[in-house]
C-alpha positions in Angstrom: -193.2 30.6 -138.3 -196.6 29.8 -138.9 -199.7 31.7 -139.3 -201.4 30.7 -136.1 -197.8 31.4 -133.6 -197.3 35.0 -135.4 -201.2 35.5 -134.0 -200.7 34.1 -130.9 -197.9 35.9 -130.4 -199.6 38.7 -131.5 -202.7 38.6 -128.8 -199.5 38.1 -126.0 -197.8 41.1 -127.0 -200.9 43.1 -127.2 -202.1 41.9 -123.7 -198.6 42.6 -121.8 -199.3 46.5 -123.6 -202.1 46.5 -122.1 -201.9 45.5 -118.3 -198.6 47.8 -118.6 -200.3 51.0 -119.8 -203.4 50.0 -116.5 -201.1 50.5 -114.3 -200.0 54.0 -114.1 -196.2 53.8 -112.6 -193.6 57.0 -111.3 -192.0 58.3 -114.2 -188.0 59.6 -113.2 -186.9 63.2 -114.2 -185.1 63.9 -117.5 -182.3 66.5 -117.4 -180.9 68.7 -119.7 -178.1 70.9 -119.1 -179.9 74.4 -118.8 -182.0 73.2 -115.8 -184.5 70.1 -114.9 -187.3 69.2 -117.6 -190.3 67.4 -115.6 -192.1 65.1 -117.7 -196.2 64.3 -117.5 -196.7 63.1 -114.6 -199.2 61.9 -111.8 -200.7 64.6 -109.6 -198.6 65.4 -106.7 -200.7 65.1 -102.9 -197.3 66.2 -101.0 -198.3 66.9 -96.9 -196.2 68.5 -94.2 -195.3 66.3 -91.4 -194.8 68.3 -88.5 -192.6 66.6 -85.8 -194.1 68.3 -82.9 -197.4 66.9 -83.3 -196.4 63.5 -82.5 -196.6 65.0 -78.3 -199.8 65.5 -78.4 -203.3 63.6 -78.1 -201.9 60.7 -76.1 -199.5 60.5 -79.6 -201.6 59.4 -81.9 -199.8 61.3 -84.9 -197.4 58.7 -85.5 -196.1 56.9 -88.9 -198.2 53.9 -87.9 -201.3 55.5 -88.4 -200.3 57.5 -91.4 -202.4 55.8 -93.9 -199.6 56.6 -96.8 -201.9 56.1 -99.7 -203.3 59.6 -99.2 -199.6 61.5 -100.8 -197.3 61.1 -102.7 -194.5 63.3 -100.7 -194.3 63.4 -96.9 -192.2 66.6 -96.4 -190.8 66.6 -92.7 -191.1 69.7 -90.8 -188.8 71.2 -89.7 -185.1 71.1 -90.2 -183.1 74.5 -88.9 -180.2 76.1 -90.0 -177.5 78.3 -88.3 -175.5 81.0 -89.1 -173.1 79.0 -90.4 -175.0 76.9 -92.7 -175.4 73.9 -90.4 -178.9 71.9 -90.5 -180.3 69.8 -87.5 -183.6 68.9 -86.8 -185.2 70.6 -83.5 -185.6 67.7 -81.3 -183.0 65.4 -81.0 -185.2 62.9 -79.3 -188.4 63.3 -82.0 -186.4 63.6 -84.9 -184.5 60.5 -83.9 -187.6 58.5 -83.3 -189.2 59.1 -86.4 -186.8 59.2 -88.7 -184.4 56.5 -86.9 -187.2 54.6 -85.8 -188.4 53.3 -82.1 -185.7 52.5 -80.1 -184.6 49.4 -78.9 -183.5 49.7 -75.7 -182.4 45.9 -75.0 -180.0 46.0 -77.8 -176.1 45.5 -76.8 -175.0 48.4 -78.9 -176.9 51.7 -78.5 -178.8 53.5 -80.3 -180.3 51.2 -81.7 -183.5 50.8 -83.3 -186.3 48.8 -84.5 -186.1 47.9 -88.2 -188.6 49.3 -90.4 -190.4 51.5 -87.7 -189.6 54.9 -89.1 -191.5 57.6 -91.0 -189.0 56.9 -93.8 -189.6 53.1 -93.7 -193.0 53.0 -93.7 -193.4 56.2 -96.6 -191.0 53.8 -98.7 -192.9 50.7 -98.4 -195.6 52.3 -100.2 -194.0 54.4 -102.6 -193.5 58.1 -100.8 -191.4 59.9 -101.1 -189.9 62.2 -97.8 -188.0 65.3 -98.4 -187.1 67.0 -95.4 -188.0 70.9 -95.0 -185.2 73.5 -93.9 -186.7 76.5 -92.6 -190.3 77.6 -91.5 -191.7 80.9 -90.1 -189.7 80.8 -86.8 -186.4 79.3 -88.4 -186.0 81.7 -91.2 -184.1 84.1 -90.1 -180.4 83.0 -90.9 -181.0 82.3 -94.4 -180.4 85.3 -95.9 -176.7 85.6 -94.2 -176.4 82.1 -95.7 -177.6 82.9 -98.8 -175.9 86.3 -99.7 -171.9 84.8 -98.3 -170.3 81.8 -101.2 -168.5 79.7 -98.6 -171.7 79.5 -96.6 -173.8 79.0 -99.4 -171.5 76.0 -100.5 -171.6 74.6 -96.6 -175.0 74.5 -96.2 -175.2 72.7 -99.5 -172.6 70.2 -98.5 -175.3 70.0 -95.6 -177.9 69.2 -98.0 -176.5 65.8 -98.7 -175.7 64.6 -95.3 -179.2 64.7 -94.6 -180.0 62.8 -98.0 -177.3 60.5 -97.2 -178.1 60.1 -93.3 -181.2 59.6 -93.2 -182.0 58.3 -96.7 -184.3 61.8 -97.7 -185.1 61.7 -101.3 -185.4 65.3 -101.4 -184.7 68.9 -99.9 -187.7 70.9 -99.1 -186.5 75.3 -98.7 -189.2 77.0 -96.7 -187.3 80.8 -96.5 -190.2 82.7 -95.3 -190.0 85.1 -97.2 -187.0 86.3 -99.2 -186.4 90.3 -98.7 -189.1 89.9 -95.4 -187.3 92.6 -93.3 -188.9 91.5 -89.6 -186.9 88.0 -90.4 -184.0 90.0 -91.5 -184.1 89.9 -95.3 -182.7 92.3 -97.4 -183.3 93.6 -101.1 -180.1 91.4 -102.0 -182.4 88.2 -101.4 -183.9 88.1 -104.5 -180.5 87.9 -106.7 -178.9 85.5 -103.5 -182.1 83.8 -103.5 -181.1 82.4 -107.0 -177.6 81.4 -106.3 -178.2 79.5 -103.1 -180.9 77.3 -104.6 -178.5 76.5 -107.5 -175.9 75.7 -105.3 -178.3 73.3 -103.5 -179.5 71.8 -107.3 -175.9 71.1 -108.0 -174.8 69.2 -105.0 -177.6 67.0 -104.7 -177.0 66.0 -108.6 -173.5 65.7 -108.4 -174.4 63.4 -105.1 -177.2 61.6 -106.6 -175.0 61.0 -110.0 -172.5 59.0 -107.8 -175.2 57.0 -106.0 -177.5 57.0 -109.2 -180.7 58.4 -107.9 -182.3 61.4 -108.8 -183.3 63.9 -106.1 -185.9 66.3 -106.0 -185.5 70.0 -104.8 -188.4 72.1 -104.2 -189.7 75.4 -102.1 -192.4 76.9 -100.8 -193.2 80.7 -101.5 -195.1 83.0 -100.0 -198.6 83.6 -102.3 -199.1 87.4 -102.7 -197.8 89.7 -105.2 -195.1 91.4 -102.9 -193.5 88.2 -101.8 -193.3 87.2 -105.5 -192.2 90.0 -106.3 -188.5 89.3 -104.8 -188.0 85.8 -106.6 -186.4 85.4 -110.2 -188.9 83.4 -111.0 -187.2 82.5 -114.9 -184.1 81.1 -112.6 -185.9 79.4 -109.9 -188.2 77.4 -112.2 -185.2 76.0 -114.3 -183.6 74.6 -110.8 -186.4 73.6 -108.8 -188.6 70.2 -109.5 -191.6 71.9 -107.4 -192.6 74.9 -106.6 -195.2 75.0 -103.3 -197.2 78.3 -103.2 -198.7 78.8 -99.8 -202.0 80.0 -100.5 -203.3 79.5 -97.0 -202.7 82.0 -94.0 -204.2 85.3 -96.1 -206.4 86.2 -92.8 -206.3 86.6 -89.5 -206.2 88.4 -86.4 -203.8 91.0 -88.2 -206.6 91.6 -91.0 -208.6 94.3 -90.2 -212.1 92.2 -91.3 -212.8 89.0 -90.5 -212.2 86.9 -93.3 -211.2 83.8 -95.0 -207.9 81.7 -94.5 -207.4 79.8 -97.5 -210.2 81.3 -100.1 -210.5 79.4 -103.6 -211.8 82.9 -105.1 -210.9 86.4 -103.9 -213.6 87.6 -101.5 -216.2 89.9 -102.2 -214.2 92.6 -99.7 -211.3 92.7 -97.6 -207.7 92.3 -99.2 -206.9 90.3 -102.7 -205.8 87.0 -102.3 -206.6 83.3 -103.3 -205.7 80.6 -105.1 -206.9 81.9 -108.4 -205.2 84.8 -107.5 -201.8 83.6 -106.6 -202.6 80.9 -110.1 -202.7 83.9 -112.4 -200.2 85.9 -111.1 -197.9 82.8 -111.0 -198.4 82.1 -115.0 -199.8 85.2 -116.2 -197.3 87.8 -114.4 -194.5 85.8 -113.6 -194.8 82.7 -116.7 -194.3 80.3 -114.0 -194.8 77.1 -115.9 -198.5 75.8 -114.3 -196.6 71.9 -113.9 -194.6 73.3 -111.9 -196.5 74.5 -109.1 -198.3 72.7 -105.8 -201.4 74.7 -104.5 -201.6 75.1 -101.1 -204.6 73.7 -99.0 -205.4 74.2 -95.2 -205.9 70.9 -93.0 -206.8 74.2 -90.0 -208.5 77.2 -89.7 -208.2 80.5 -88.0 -209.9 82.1 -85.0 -211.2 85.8 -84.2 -212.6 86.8 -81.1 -215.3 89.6 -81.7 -216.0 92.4 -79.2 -218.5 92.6 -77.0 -220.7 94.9 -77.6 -221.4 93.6 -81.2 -221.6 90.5 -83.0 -219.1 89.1 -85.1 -219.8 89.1 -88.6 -218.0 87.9 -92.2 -216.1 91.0 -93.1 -216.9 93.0 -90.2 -214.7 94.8 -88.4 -215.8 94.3 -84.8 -213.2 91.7 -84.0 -210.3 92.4 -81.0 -207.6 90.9 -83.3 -207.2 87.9 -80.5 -208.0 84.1 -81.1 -210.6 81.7 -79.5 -208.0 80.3 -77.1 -211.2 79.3 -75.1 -213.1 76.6 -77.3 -209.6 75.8 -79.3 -207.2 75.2 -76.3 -205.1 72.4 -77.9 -204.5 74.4 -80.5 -203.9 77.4 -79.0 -206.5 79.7 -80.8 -205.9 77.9 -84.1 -207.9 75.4 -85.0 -206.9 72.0 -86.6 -209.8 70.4 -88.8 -210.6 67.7 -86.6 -210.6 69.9 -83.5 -213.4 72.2 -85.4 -215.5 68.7 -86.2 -215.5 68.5 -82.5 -216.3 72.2 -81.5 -218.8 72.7 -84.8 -222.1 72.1 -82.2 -221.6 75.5 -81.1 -221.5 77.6 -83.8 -223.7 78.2 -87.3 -222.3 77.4 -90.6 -222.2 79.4 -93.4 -220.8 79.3 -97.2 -219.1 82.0 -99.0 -220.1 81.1 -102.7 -218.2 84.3 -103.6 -214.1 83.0 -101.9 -216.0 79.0 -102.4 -214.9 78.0 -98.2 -217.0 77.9 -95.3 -216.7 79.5 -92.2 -218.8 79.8 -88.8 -220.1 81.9 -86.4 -220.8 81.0 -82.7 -224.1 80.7 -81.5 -223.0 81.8 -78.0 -219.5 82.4 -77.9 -218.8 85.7 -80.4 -216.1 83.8 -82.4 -215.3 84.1 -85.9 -213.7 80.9 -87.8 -212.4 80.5 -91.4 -211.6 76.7 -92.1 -211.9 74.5 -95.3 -214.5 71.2 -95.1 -214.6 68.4 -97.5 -216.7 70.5 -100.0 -214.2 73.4 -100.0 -211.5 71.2 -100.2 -212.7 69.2 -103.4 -212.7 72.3 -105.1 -210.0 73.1 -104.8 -208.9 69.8 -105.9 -210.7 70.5 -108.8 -209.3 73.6 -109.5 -205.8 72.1 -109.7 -206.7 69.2 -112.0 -208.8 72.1 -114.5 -205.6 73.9 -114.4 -203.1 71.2 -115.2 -201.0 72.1 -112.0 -198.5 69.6 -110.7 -200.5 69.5 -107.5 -201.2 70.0 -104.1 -199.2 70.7 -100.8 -200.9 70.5 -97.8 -200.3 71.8 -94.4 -200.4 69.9 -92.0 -201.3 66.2 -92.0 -202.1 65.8 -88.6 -204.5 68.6 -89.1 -207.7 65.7 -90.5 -206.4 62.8 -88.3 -209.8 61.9 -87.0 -210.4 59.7 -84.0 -212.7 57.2 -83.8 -213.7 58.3 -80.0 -211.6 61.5 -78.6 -208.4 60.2 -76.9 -208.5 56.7 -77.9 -205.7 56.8 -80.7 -207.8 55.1 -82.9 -208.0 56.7 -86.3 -211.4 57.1 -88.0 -210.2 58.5 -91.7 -208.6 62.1 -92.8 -211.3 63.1 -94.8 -210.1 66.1 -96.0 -206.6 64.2 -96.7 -209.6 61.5 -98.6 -211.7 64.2 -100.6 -208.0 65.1 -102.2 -207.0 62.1 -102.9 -210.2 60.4 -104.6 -210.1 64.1 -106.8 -206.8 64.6 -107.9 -206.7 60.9 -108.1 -202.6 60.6 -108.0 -201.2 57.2 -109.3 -200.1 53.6 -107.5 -196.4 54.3 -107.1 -194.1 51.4 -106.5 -192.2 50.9 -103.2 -188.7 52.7 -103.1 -186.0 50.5 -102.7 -183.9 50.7 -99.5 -180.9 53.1 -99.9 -177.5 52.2 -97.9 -174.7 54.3 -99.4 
């Protein structure tokens, strides 16, 4: 071969390198036999869908107006289990829509459904991933029967993969709030049953995904303070899980005895400990959690506080009557959803906390307290996740920053909270995921 064809050759080679290493692409999972290895990896942007929010604002939370290239992961909210072990979504006729698709009611043979209408369908199209999430604060309370029994344990595992087979899932999502929480009646034997029913998950999902040959992600959400943590072997757990989502939201409210922050970056300058950085260095200093491992939680809402009347509401004041605004936040029943505080935020004063790093406002007239995250907050946080070399972020919920163009239209402005996280943590193009039919 000549000269001249080894060079040209050459240049081809080296310009095929090239446009390959431009675009970033999903890398799969390596195993080993002691537990899951994640390789480097894009940042994860995983948000919660919550199926209930698809009644309400004339349904504008649908997957059509998902605009998908702000996650990686959808994880759909919520899944239940019984005593037995058995999962089922909540709402046969949600659940069916958006995970089915829309119905087609002029079809012979019912149900039917449109093609390519689900949340599933249009995730995959651009890449997503959807793991469906078991659990939740109000559907906790049968996991640790499940958890401490071995036939149940192996049932609701079995259960595991006829939701990854039915609905094509490409993951299971465990939201046990909280392990050893006696008011959703855990017990001190959660933290050793804890281990043993995530592994029995871990190994029917491989042994299902080794017959179909795909690889399916497990992960969990945990509670972010010290005493939650405290009932998790965390050296087991991080061997069997792919992700693990810390909740680092939900640290105030109208149980605190100040009026104080939701989801601080920092720890405020009073009031209780907890924060991001707080649950970050407990997570790898205290508990060597492995920081690729773990999702940081940001709030798409705020919190409410009514304070009395005879005194003004103030940042860690006490003169609050431990009730929510369930005047000015009616849709949201006291809580406050991002895009229902852009449409309320006339009437109060904003403030920043450069001590937690997150806003918060006071009413001008009505003598309400409310902790929220804003694009500024929330690119921080960002920030903070990237500096420490986390795997990423989990948000809850999505619906939270679906901004309208005009109120009640169903025409979608942007999620600029959903925006701010993306352009920071700046996750890669992931390729569309092949349709599943086994």
């Amino acid at each position: 071969m000549s000269i001249f064809r080894l060079s040209t050759l050459f240049i081809v080679l080296m310009t095929i390198t090239q446009m390959m290493a431009q675009q970033p692409q999903e890398k799969e999972r390596n195993y080993q036999l002691q537990g899951v290895t994640i390789r480097p990896e894009c940042k994860q942007i995983i948000g919660y869908y919550p199926s209930w929010e698809q009644y309400k604002r004339n349904g504008v939370f649908v997957p059509d107006n998902v605009n998908f290239k702000n996650y990686t992961v959808i994880n759909y909210a919520f899944f239940a289990p019984d005593t037995n072990g058995n999962i089922a979504g909540t709402d046969a006729w949600g659940d069916s829509i958006l995970l089915r698709g829309r119905f087609d009611f002029g079809a012979a043979e019912q149900p039917a459904y449109y093609p390519n209408t689900s949340l599933i369908d249009n995730a995959h199209a651009w890449g997503v991933k959807v793991m469906v999430s078991i659990g939740g604060w109000t559907l906790s309370e049968n996991f640790p029967r499940i958890a401490a029994d071995p036939v149940k344990r192996a049932h609701f595992a079995s259960e595991c993969v006829t939701a990854l087979r039915r609905y094509k899932f490409d993951g299971i999502d465990i939201d046990w709030e909280y392990p050893g929480y006696a008011e959703h009646k855990g017990t001190p034997d959660d933290k050793y049953n804890y281990s043993l029913f995530m592994g029995a998950i871990r190994d029917s999902i491989d042994a299902y995904g080794e017959k179909i040959k795909k690889y399916f992600w497990l992960s969990a959400a945990f509670g972010a303070n010290k005493a939650q943590m405290d009932n998790i072997e965390w050296d087991k757990i991080s061997a069997t899980l792919d992700m693990i989502n810390m909740m680092t939201y939900d640290y105030n409210g109208t149980w605190s005895e100040t009026a104080n922050h939701n989801s601080p970056l920092y720890n405020p300058a009073e009031g209780g400990v907890g924060s991001m950085d707080e649950a970050y260095r407990l997570m790898t200093q205290t508990y060597k959690v492995p920081a690729e491992k773990l999702n940081m939680g940001v709030a798409f809402y705020g919190r409410t506080l009514l304070g009395k009347k005879d005194s003004k509401i103030s940042l860690y004041g006490k003169s609050h009557l431990a009730l929510t605004d369930s005047i000015n936040f009616v849709p949201d029943d006291g809580g406050a959803l991002y895009y229902n505080i852009l449409l309320q935020k006339d009437k109060f004063d904003q403030f920043w906390d450069s001590t937690a790093q997150v806003p918060y406002l006071i009413g001008k007239k009505n003598n309400t307290f409310v902790s929220y995250d804003d694009e500024k907050s929330i690119k921080l946080k960002a920030e903070y996740i990237k500096d420490k070399k986390c795997a990423g972020a989990i948000i809850w919920e999505i619906s939270g920053d679906f901004v309208e163009k005009k109120p009640g239209t169903g025409f979608i402005k942007g999620n600029p909270l959903a925006e701010v996280l993306r352009e920071t943590l700046d996750p890669c193009s992931l390729r569309p995921i092949r349709k599943r039919f086994k």
